[in-house]
C-alpha positions in Angstrom: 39.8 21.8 45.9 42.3 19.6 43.3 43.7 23.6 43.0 44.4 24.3 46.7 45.4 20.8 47.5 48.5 20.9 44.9 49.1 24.1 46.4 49.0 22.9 49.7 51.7 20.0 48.6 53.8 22.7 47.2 54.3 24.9 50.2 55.3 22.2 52.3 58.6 22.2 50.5 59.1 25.8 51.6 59.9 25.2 55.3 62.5 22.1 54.9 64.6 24.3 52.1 64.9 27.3 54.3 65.5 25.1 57.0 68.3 23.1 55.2 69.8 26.7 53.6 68.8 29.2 56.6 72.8 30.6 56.9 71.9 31.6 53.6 69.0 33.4 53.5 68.4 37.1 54.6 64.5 37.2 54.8 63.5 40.4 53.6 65.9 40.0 50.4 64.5 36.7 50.0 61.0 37.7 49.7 61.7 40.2 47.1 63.8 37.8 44.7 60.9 35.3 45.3 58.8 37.7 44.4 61.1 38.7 41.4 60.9 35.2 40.2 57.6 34.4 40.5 56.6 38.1 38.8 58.8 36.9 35.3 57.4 33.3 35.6 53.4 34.7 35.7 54.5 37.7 32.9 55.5 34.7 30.5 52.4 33.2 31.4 50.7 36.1 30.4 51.8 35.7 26.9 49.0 32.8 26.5 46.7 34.3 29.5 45.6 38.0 29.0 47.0 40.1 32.0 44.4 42.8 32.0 45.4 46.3 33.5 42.1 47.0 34.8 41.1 50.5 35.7 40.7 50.1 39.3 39.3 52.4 41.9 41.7 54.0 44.0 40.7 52.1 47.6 40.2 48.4 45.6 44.1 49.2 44.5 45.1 50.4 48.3 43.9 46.8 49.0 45.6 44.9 47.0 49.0 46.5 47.7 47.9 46.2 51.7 47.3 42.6 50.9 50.6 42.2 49.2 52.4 43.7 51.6 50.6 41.8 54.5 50.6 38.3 53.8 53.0 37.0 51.3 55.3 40.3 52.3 55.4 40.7 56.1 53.9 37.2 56.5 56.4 35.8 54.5 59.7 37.2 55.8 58.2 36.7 59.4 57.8 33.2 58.5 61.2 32.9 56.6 62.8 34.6 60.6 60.3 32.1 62.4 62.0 28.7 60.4 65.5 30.0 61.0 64.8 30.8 64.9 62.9 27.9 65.4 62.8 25.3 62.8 60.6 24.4 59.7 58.0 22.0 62.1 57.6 24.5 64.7 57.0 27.3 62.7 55.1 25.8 60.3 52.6 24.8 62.8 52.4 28.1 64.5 52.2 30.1 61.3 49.5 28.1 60.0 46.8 28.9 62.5 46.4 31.6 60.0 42.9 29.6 58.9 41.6 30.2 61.6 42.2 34.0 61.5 41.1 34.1 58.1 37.8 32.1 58.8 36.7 34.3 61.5 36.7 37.4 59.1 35.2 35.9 56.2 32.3 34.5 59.3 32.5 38.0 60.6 32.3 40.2 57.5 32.0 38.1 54.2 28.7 36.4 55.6 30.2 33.2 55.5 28.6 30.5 57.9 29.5 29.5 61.6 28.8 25.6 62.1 29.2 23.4 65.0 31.7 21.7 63.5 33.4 25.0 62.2 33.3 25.9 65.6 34.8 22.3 67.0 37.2 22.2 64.8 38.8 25.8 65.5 39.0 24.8 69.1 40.9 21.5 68.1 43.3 23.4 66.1 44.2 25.8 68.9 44.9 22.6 71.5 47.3 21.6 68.6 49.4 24.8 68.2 49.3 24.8 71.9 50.9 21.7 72.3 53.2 21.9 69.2 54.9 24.9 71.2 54.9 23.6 74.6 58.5 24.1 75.1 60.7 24.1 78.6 62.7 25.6 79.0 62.9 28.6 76.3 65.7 30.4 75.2 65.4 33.6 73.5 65.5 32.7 70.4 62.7 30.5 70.8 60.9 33.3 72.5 61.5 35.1 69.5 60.8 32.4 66.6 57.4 31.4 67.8 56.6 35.8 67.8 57.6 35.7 64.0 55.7 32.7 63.8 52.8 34.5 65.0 53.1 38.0 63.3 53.1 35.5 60.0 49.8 33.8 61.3 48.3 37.2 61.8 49.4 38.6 58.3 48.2 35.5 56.3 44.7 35.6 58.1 44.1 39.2 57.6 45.7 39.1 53.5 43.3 36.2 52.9 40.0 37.5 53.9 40.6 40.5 51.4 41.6 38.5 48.5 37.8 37.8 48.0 36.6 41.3 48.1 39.7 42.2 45.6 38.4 39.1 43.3 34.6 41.2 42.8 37.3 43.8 40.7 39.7 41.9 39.1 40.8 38.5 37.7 42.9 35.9 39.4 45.9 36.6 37.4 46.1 40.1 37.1 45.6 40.2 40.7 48.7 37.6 41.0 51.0 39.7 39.0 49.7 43.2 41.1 50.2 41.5 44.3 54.2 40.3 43.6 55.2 43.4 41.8 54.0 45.5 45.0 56.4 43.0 46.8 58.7 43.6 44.8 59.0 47.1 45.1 58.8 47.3 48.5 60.7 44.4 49.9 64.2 45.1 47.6 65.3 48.5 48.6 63.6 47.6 52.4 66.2 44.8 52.4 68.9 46.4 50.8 68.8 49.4 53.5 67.9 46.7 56.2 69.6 43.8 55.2 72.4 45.0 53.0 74.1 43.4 50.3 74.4 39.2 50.3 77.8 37.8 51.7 79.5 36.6 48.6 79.6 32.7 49.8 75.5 33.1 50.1 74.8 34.7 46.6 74.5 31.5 44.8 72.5 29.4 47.5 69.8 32.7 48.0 69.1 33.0 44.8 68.9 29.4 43.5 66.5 29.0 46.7 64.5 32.0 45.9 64.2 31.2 42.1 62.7 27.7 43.1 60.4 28.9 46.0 59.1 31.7 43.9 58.3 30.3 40.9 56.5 27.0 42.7 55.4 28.6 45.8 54.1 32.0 44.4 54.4 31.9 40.5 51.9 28.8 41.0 51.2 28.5 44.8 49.6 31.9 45.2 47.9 31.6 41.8 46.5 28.5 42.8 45.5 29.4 46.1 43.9 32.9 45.0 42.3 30.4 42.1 40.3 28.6 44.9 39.6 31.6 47.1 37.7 33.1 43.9 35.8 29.8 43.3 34.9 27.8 46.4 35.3 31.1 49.0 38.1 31.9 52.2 36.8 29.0 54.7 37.4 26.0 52.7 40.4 27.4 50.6 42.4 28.0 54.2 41.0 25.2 55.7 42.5 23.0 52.7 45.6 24.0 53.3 45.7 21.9 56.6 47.5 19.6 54.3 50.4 21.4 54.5 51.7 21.3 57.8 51.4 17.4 58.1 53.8 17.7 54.9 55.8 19.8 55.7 56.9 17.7 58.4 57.7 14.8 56.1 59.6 17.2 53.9 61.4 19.0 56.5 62.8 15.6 58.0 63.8 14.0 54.4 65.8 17.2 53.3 66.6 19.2 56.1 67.7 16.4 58.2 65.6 18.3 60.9 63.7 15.9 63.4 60.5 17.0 64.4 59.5 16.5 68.6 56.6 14.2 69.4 55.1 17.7 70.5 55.5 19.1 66.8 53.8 15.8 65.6 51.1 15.4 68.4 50.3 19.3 67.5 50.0 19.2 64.0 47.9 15.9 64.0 45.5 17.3 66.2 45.3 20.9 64.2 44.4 17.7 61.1 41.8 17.0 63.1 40.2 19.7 63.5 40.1 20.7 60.1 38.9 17.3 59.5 36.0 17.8 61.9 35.3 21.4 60.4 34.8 19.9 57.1 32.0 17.9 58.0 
């Protein structure tokens, strides 16, 4: 729980920077340097941590590069479009419903328990999201932000629930390490071809932005949060990072000068809640 939690406090920066830099940042790009980053922080870690290259069978590897490329790939540069379109609060909010995807596979097919209060809570979370992105009247680009939103939501769920069959094969750092070199590899020449080269006057800011959100956010964030999946299971890990939204708001406000709506704050209050009720 301590691991998620500082996790959870971490990731709330994410939202506010790429708010306050967003003319800077192409997404796909982005989440390869991250990835980059994080990848030659977790190697040096490695030189006091054994990285071990297991001998994995073929279908366990084929879901650890789908997980990559799912949640903090796709998810990731959805989210990254989702803040720029609409905001860090907003998307935050949206994106985060992810726990709820994520505990409905590990009820469905990891054997983990349904409760009431599971149950209560979900339904809680869902009037939240809904009124976070009442909106009137929308533009296109909200239209648009709040789909990215949602494609992240839907990526994170899905990336989450396999971490803990993965874990049965391999250790949490190893796993780590596989997981942001796939990125890697796949993201840079996508958002090379996609994206092209950086504008010269967005170099600097990109990669100082995707140096700090890679090394805290994925170098330790995903480590953590793969940490917690491993030892306390996909239903309270996700739900733990409830905490995050709530921050994010805080943070986004303080350093992106970006004012959340009462609708933002009403909707991620009552998503709190009913991760507070599902924890009972």
């Amino acid at each position: 729980m301590a691991a998620i939690v500082i996790a959870s406090v971490i990731w709330s920066l994410h939202p506010a920077l790429i708010s306050r830099f967003r003319q800077h940042i192409a997404p796909i790009t982005y989440t390869a340097i991250r990835a980059i980053a994080a990848v030659m922080f977790l190697l040096f870690l490695s030189l006091f941590n054994r990285v071990g290259p297991a001998r994995l069978d073929p279908m366990v590897m084929a879901i650890i590069v789908l997980s990559a490329v799912l949640g903090p790939g796709i998810g990731d540069a959805a989210y990254t479009r989702a803040v720029q379109l609409i905001g860090g609060s907003l998307a935050v909010v949206i994106s985060y419903t992810y726990m709820f995807i994520a505990q409905a596979i590990a009820v469905a097919f990891l054997g983990e328990e349904l409760s009431t209060s599971t149950l209560i809570g979900t339904v809680l979370a869902f009037i939240g999201v809904v009124t976070a992105t009442l909106r009137s009247p929308e533009n296109s680009s909200k239209v648009h932000g709040i789909a990215y939103a949602s494609v992240a939501s839907v990526s994170w769920g899905t990336a989450s629930s396999m971490l803990k069959l993965i874990l049965k094969y391999i250790d949490v750092l190893t796993l780590t390490v596989i997981r942001l070199a796939v990125i890697t590899l796949f993201f840079l020449p996508v958002g090379f071809l996609t994206e092209g080269v950086p504008k010269k006057n967005s170099i600097k800011a990109l990669v100082i932005l995707s140096i700090v959100n890679g090394i805290l956010g994925w170098g330790i964030g995903m480590y953590l949060f793969i940490y917690s999946i491993n030892t306390i299971g996909v239903s309270v890990t996700t739900m733990a990072t409830a905490l995050t939204p709530v921050l994010a708001q805080i943070m986004t406000k303080l350093l992106a000068k970006e004012l959340p709506s009462k609708n933002n704050i009403v909707g991620a209050l009552v998503i709190s809640a009913g991760i507070a009720v599902s924890s009972i």
